[in-house]
KEVEXVO-173198 format. One record per residue (C-alpha): chain; y negated, z, x; residue in three letters. Coordinates in steps of 0.001 Angstrom, whole numbers, plus 524288, in hexadecimal, padded with zeros to 5 digits. Each point is the difference from the previous one (the first is absolute). Layout:
R/A/Y/Z/X/ALA
...
This chain:
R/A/76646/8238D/2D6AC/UNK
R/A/805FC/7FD48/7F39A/UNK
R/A/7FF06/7F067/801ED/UNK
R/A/807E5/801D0/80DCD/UNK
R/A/80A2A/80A28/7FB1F/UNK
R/A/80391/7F5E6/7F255/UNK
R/A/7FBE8/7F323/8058C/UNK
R/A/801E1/7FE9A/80D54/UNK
R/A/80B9E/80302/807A0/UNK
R/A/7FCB4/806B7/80C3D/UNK
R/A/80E4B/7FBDF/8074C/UNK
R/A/7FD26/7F1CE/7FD37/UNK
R/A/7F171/80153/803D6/UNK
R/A/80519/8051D/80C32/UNK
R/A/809EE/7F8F0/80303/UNK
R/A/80859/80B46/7FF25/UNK
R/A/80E46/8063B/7FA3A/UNK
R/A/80207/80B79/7F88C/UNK
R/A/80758/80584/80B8D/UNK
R/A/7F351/7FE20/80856/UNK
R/A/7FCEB/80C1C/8094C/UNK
R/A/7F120/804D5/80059/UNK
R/A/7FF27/7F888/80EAC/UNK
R/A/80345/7F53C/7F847/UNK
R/A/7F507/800CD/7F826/UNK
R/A/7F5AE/8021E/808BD/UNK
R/A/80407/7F757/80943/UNK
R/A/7FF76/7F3EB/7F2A0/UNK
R/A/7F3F4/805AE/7FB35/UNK
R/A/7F8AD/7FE4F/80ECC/UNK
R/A/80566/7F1BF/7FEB7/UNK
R/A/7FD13/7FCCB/7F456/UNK
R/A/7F1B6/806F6/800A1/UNK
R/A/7FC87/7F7E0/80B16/UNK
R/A/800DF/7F1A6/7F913/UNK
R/A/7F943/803F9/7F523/UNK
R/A/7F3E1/8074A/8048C/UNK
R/A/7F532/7FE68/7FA68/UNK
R/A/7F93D/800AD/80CF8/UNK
R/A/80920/7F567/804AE/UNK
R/A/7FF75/7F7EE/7F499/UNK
R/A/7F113/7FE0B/7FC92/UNK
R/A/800F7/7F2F4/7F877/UNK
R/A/80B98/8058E/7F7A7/UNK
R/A/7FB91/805DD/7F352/UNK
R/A/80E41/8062B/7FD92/UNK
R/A/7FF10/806D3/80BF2/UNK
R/A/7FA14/80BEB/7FA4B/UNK
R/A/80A87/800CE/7F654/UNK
R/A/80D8B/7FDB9/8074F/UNK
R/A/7FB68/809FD/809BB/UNK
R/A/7FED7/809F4/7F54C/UNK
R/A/80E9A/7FCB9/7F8F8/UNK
R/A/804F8/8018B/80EF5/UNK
R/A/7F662/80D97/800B5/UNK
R/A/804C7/804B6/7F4AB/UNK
R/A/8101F/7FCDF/80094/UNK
R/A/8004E/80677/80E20/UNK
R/A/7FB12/80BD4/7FA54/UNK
R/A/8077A/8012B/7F4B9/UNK
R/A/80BA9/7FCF5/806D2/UNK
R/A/7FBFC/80B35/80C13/UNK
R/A/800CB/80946/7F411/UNK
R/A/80E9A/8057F/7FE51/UNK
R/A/7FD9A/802E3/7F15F/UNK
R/A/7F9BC/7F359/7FCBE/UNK
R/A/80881/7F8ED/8072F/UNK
R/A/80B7C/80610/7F8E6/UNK
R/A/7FAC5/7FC7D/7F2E5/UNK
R/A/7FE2E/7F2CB/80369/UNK
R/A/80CEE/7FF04/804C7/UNK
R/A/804D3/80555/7F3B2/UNK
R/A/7F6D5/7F63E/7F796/UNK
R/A/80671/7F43F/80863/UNK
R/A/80DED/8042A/7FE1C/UNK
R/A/7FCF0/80055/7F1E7/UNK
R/A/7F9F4/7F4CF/7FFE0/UNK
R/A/80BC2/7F6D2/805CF/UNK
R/A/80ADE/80865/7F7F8/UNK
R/A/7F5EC/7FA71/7F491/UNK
R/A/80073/7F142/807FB/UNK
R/A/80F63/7FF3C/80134/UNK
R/A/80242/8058A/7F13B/UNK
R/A/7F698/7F48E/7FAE4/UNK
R/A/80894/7F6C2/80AFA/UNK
R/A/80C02/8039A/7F606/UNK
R/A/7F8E4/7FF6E/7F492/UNK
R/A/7FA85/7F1DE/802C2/UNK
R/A/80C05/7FB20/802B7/UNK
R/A/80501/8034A/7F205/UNK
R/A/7F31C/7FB87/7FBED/UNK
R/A/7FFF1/7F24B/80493/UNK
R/A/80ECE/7FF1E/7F9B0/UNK
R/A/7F796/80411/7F41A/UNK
R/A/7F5D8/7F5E9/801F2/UNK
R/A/80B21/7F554/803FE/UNK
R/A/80756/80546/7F437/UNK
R/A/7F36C/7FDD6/7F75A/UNK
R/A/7FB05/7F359/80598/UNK
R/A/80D80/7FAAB/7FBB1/UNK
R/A/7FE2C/804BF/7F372/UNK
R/A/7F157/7F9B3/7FE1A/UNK
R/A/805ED/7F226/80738/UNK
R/A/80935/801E4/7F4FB/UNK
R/A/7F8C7/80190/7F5A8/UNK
R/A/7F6B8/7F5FE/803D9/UNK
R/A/809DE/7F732/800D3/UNK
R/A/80437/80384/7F094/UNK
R/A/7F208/800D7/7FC1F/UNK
R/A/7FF83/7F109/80680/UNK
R/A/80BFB/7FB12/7F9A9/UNK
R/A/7FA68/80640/7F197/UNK
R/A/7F4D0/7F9CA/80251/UNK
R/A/80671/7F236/804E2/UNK
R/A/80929/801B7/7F1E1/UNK
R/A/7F236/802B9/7F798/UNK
R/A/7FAB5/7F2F9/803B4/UNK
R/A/80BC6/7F882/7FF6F/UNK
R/A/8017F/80590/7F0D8/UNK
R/A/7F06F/7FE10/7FECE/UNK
R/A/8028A/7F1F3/80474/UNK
R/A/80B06/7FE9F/7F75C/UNK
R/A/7F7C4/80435/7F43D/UNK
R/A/7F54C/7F72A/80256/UNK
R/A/808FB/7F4B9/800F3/UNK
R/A/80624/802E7/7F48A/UNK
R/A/7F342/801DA/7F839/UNK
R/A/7FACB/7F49C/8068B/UNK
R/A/80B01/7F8DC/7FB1E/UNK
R/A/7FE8A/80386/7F34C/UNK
R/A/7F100/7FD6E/7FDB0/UNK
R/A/804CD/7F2A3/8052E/UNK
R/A/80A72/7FF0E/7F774/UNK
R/A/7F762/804A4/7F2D1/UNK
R/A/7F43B/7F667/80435/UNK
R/A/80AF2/7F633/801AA/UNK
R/A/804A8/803E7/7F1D2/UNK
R/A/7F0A6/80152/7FA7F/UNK
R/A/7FD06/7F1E1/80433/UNK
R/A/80C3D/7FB35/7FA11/UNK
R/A/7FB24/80683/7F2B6/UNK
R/A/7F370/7F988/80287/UNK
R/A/8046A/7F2E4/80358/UNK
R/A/80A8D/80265/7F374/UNK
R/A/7F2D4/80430/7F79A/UNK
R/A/7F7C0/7F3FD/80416/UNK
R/A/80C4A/7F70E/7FCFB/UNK
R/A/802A1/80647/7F376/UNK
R/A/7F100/7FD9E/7FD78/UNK
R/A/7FE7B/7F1DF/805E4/UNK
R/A/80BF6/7FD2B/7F64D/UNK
R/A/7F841/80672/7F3F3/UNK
R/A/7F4D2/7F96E/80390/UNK
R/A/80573/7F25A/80059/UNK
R/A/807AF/802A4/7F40E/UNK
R/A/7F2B7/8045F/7F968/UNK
R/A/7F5F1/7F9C6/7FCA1/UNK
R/A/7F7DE/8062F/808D7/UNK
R/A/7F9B7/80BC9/80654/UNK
R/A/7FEF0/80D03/7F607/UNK
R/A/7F302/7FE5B/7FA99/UNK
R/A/7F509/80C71/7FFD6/UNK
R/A/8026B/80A53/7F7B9/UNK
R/A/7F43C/801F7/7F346/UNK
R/A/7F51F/80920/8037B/UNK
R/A/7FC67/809AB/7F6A2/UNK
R/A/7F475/7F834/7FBAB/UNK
R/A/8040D/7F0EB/801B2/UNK
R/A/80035/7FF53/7F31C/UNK
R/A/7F4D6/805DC/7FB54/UNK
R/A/7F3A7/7F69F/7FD20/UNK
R/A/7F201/80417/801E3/UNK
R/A/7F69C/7F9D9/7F515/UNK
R/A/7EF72/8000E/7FF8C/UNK
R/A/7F82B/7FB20/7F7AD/UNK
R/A/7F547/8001F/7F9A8/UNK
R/A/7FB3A/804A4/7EFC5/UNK
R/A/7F7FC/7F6EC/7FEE0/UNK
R/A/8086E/7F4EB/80159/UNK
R/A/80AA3/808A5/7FB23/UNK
R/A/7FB15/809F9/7F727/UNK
R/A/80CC5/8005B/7F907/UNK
R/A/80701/80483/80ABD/UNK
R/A/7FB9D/80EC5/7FE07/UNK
R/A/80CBB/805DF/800B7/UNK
R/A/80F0E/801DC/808D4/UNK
R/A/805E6/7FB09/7F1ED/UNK
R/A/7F849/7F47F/7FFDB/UNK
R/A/80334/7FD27/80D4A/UNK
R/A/80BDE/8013F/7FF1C/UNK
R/A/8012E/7F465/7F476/UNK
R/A/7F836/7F70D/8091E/UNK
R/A/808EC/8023B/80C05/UNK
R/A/80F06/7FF1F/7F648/UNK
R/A/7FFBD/7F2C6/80000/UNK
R/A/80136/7FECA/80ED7/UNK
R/A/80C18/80A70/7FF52/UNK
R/A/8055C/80D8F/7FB3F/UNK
R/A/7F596/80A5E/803A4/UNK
R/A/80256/80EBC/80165/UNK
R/A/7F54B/80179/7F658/UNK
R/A/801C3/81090/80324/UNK
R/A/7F9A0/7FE7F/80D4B/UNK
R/A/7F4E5/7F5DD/7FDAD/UNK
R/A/7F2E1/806E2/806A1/UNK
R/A/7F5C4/7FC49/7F849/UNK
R/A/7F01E/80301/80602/UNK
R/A/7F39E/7FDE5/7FB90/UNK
R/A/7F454/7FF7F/80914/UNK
R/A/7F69A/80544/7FED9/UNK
R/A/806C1/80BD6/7F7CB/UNK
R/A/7FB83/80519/7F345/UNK
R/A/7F60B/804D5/7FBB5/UNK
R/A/7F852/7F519/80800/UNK
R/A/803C2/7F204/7F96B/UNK
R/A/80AA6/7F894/8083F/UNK
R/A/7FEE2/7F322/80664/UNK
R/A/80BF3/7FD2E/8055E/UNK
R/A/80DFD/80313/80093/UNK
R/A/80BB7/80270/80846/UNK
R/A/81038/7FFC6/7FAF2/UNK
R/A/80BF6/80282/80952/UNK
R/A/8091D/7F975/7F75D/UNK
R/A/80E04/802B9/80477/UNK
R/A/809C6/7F67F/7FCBB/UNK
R/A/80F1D/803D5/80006/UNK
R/A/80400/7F36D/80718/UNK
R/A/7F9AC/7F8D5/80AB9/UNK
R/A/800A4/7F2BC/7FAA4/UNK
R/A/7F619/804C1/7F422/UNK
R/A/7F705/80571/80C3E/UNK
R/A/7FEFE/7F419/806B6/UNK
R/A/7FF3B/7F653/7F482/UNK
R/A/7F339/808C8/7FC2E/UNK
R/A/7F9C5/7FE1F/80D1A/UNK
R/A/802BD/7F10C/80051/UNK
R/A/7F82B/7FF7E/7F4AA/UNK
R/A/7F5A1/80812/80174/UNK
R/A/7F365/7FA80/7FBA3/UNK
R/A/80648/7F290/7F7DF/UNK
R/A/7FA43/7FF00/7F35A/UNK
R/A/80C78/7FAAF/7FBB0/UNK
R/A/806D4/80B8C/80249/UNK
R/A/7F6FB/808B3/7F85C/UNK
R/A/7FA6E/804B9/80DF7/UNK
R/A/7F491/7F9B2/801DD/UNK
R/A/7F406/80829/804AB/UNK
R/A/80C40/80B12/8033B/UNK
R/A/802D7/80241/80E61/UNK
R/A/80FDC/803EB/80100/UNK
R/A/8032F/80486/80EF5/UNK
R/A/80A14/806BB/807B6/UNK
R/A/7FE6A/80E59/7FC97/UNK
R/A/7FFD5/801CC/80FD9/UNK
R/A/7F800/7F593/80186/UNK
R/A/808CC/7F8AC/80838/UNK
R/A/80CD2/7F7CA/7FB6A/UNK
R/A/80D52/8063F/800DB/UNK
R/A/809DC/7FCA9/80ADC/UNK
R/A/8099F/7FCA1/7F5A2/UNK
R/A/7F72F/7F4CF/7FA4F/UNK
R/A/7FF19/7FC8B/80E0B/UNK
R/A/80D59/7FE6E/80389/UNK
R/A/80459/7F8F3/7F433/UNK
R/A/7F3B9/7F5A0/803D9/UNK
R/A/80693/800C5/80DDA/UNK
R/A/80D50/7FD4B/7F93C/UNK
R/A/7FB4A/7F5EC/7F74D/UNK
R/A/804FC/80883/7F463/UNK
R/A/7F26B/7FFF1/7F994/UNK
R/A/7F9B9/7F56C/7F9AD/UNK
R/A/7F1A0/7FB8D/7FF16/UNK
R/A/7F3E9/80532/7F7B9/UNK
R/A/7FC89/7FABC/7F486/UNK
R/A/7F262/7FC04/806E5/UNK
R/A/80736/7F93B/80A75/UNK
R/A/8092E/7F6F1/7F677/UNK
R/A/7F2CD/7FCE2/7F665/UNK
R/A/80A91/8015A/7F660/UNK
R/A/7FDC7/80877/7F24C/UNK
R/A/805AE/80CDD/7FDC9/UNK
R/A/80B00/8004D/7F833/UNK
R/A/7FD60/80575/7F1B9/UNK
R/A/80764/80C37/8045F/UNK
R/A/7F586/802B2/808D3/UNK
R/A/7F3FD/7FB68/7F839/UNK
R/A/7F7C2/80B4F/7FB2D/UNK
R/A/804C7/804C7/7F06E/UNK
R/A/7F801/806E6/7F611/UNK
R/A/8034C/80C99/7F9DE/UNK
R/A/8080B/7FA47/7F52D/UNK
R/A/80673/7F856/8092A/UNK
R/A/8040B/8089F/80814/UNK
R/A/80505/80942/7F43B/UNK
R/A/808EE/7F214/7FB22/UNK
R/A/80532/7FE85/80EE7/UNK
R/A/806E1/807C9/80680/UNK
R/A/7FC1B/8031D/80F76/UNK
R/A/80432/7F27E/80826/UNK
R/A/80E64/804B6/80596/UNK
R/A/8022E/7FC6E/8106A/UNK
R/A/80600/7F4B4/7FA7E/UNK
R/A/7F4C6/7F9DE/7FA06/UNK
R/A/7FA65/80328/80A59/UNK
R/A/807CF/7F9D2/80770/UNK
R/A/7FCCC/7F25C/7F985/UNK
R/A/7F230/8020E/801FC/UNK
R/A/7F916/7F95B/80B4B/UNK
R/A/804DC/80D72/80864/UNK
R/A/80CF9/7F9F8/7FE6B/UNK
R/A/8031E/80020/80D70/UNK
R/A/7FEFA/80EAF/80062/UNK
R/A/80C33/809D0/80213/UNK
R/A/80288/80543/7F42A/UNK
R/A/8072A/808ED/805D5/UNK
R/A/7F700/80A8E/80336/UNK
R/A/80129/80DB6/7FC3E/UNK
R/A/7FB36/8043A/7F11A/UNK
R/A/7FA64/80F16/80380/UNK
R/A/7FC9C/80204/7F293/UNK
R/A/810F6/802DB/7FE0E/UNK
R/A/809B9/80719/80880/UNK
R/A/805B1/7FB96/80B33/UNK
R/A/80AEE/7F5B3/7FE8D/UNK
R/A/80B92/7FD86/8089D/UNK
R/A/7FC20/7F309/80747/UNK
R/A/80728/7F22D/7FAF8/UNK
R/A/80895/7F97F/805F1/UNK
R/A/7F904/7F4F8/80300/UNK
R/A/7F18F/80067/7FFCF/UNK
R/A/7F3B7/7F692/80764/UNK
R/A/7FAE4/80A19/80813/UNK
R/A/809D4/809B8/803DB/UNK
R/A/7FD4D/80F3C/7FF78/UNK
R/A/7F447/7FDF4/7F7AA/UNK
R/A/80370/801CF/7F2CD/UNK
R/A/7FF84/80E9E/7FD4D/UNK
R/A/7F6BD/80BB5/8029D/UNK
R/A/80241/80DF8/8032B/UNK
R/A/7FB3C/80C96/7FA8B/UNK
R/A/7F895/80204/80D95/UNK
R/A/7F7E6/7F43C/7FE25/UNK
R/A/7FD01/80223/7F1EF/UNK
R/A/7FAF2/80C2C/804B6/UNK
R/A/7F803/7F9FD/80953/UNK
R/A/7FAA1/7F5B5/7F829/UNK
R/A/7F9FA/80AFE/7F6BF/UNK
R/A/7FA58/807D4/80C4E/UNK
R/A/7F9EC/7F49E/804EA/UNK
R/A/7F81D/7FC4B/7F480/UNK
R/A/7FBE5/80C73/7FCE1/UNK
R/A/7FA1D/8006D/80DF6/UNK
R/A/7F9D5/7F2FE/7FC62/UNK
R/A/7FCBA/80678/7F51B/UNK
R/A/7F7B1/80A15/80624/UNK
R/A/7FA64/7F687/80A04/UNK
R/A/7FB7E/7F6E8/7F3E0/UNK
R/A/7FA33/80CA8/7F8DC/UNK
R/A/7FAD0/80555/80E62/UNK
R/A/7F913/7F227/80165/UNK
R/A/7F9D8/800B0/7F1FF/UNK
R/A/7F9DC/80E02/802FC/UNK
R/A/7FAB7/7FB46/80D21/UNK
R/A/7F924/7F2EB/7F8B3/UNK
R/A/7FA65/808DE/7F416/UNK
């Protein structure tokens, strides 16, 4: 068979030599039969099997030309053995040869790599040193800045007080015709309201409610004035008889008082209200009549000054003109000119008032 012939080799199944004689043979395949018979060995399973290989190599080896081919196959087959003898030996100098190289380059590939981290451990020590060093250099700055700063501070008179809001000084007034039916008009608002300080008569909002055609009751003014002092000398008093107010409510146009009226209370800047000293207004702030007010000029911030608002900065910005450099030496730093920007935000925020007032109106008709 085909299995014995290119698997098996009869001589070593045998037990025998190429030079074996056909005696031989017989005489190893009656040996060899006997011990593995299946007859003789029941219990064996491979019995069956090693008596057939035996079967089959001492027939194939009893035939000359089979025999003949096998032993040409065999001598093939160890020419084929001793050539691959030589050529492993120049093989394993290739593999020796090769393994060198890879130890080798392992070895390089280990030292680049050993070189990387020492130069990545470098790096981060450098840069680690130099965040140190900048934090080092920021908190000097910072420790510089607060120094700088604690020294301004104690050379000033204070901390910077809050900037003007676009509406701080802008006064809301209500009232109503009846007790005021005079009062019809921004113009004649606007007289009222001079005495207190110089008004940006341009933006007064005047409203009537209800609006024409139905006959009005009452009346509502956002009276801007161009300085602060005028604003809060109007509110203080609101509702005095003696100040031509009386049965006129003057309030904060936000409803609320400004920060900067509340610092300079904080700062003891600011002095009382008239309703708090029980002392008179000054003439200067004592309501005029038409031909009084067309003799006198508009009270200057330094009448007002030596009114009962005395006490007040007169230092505070005057948006009604441009922007001036600050002085030299003022009461309340940083607070005694405006920018464009706020002008411009002054006028947006009363025209949204504006519309709110108007909005309000509709809803009550």
């Amino acid at each position: 068979m085909s299995t014995t012939e290119e698997d098996i080799n009869p001589y070593e199944l045998l037990e025998l030599t190429v030079e074996a004689s056909e005696a031989d043979i017989r005489k190893a395949y009656r040996q060899r039969s006997l011990k593995v018979h299946p007859d003789r060995n029941r219990g064996n399973p491979d019995a069956a099997r090693k008596f057939h290989e035996l079967h089959q190599a001492h027939e194939l080896l009893l035939d000359p030309l089979r025999r003949m081919a096998l032993d040409a196959k065999l001598r093939l087959k160890n020419a084929r053995k001793e050539r691959f003898a030589q050529f492993d030996a120049k093989r394993k100098g290739l593999v020796d040869e090769l393994e060198e190289r890879e130890r080798a380059f392992k070895k390089a590939r280990t030292e680049t790599e050993a070189q990387k981290k020492e130069r990545f451990r470098e790096n981060e020590r450098i840069m680690e040193e130099g965040r140190r060093l900048r934090e080092d250099r920021e908190k000097d700055l910072q420790r510089r800045e607060r120094e700088r700063a604690e020294t301004a501070q104690d050379a000033g008179s204070g901390p910077e007080p809050p900037s003007i809001g676009p509406l701080d000084t802008t006064v809301r007034v209500k009232y109503t015709l009846a007790s005021r039916p005079a009062l019809t008009s921004a113009t004649n608002i606007g007289a009222l309201l001079t005495p207190f300080g110089p008004l940006d008569d341009a933006s007064i909002v005047f409203s009537l409610k209800p609006a024409p055609p139905k006959k009005p009751k009452r009346a509502t003014a956002l009276v801007p004035f161009t300085q602060i002092v005028g604003a809060f000398a109007a509110v203080c008093a609101s509702g005095h008889a003696e100040n031509g107010l009386s049965d006129i409510e003057v309030d904060w146009a936000e409803g609320k008082e400004p920060e900067l009226i509340g610092w300079l209370k904080k700062m003891g800047k600011l002095g009382t209200r008239p309703s708090d000293s029980g002392s008179k207004p000054p003439p200067s702030l004592a309501p005029t009549t038409s031909s009084d007010s067309k003799a006198a000029p508009p009270p200057s911030a330094h009448s007002a000054s030596s009114s009962a608002f005395s006490s007040f900065p007169s230092t505070f910005p005057d948006v009604s003109s441009a922007p001036q450099a600050p002085a030299a030496s003022t009461d309340v730093p940083g607070v005694d000119y405006e920018s464009l920007t706020l002008l411009r935000m002054r006028q947006a925020e009363r025209e949204r008032l504006e519309r709110e007032i108007r909005e309000q109106e509709a809803d009550e008709d």
